[in-house]
N, C-alpha and C positions, 0 to 999 in steps of 0.2 A: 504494500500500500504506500510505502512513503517513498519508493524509489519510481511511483508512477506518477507522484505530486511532484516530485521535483525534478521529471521530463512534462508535464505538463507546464510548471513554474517557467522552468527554464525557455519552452516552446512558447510562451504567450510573452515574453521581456522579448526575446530575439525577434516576436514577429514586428514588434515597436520598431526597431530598429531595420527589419526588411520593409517594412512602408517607410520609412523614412528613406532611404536607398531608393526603394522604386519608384518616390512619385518626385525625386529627383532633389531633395535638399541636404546638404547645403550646396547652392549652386553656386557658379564664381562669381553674376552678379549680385547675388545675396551677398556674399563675403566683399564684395567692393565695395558697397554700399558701405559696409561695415568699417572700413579701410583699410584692407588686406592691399601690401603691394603688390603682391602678385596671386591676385586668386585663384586664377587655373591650375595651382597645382597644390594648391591648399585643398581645393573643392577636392580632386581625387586624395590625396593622403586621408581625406572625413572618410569619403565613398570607400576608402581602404581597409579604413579603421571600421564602420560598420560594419562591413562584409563579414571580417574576420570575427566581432564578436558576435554575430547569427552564426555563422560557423561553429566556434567552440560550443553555443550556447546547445545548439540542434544537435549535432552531431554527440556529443560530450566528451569534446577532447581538448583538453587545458582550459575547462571548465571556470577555476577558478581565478584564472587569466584570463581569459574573456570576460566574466563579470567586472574584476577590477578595472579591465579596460574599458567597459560601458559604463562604470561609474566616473573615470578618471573624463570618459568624453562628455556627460552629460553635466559635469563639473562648469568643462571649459565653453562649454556651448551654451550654458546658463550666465556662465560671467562674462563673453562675449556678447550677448544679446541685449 
């Protein structure tokens, strides 16, 4: 029972993070807006950074590096905004 809670946990945080991915944020002019010098390549290291923790998150592979890493993005993307 608690190892199906915590693939469902894990699958409903990472889907947060695949819509955010697919419906395309953070884009480079969202980031310029913001005053990134160079957003194009900010927008893909985000896009990077999410991918990998839906990945860990789904799959269950460095599980608790992926977590840290979604909390360390959603840190920076709260004090950025």
């Amino acid at each position: 029972m608690n190892d199906s809670l915590s693939l469902i946990g894990r699958v409903l945080i990472a889907l947060v993070f695949l819509l955010t991915v697919i419906l395309g944020s953070p884009n480079a002019g969202f980031l310029g807006v913001l005053g990134f010098s160079a957003p194009g390549p900010w927008s893909v290291v985000a896009r990077l950074a999410e991918w990998l923790i839906v990945i860990s998150l789904v799959l269950g592979l460095w599980t608790r590096w992926g977590a840290i890493l979604g909390i360390l993005y959603v840190i920076v993307a709260t004090a950025l905004t």
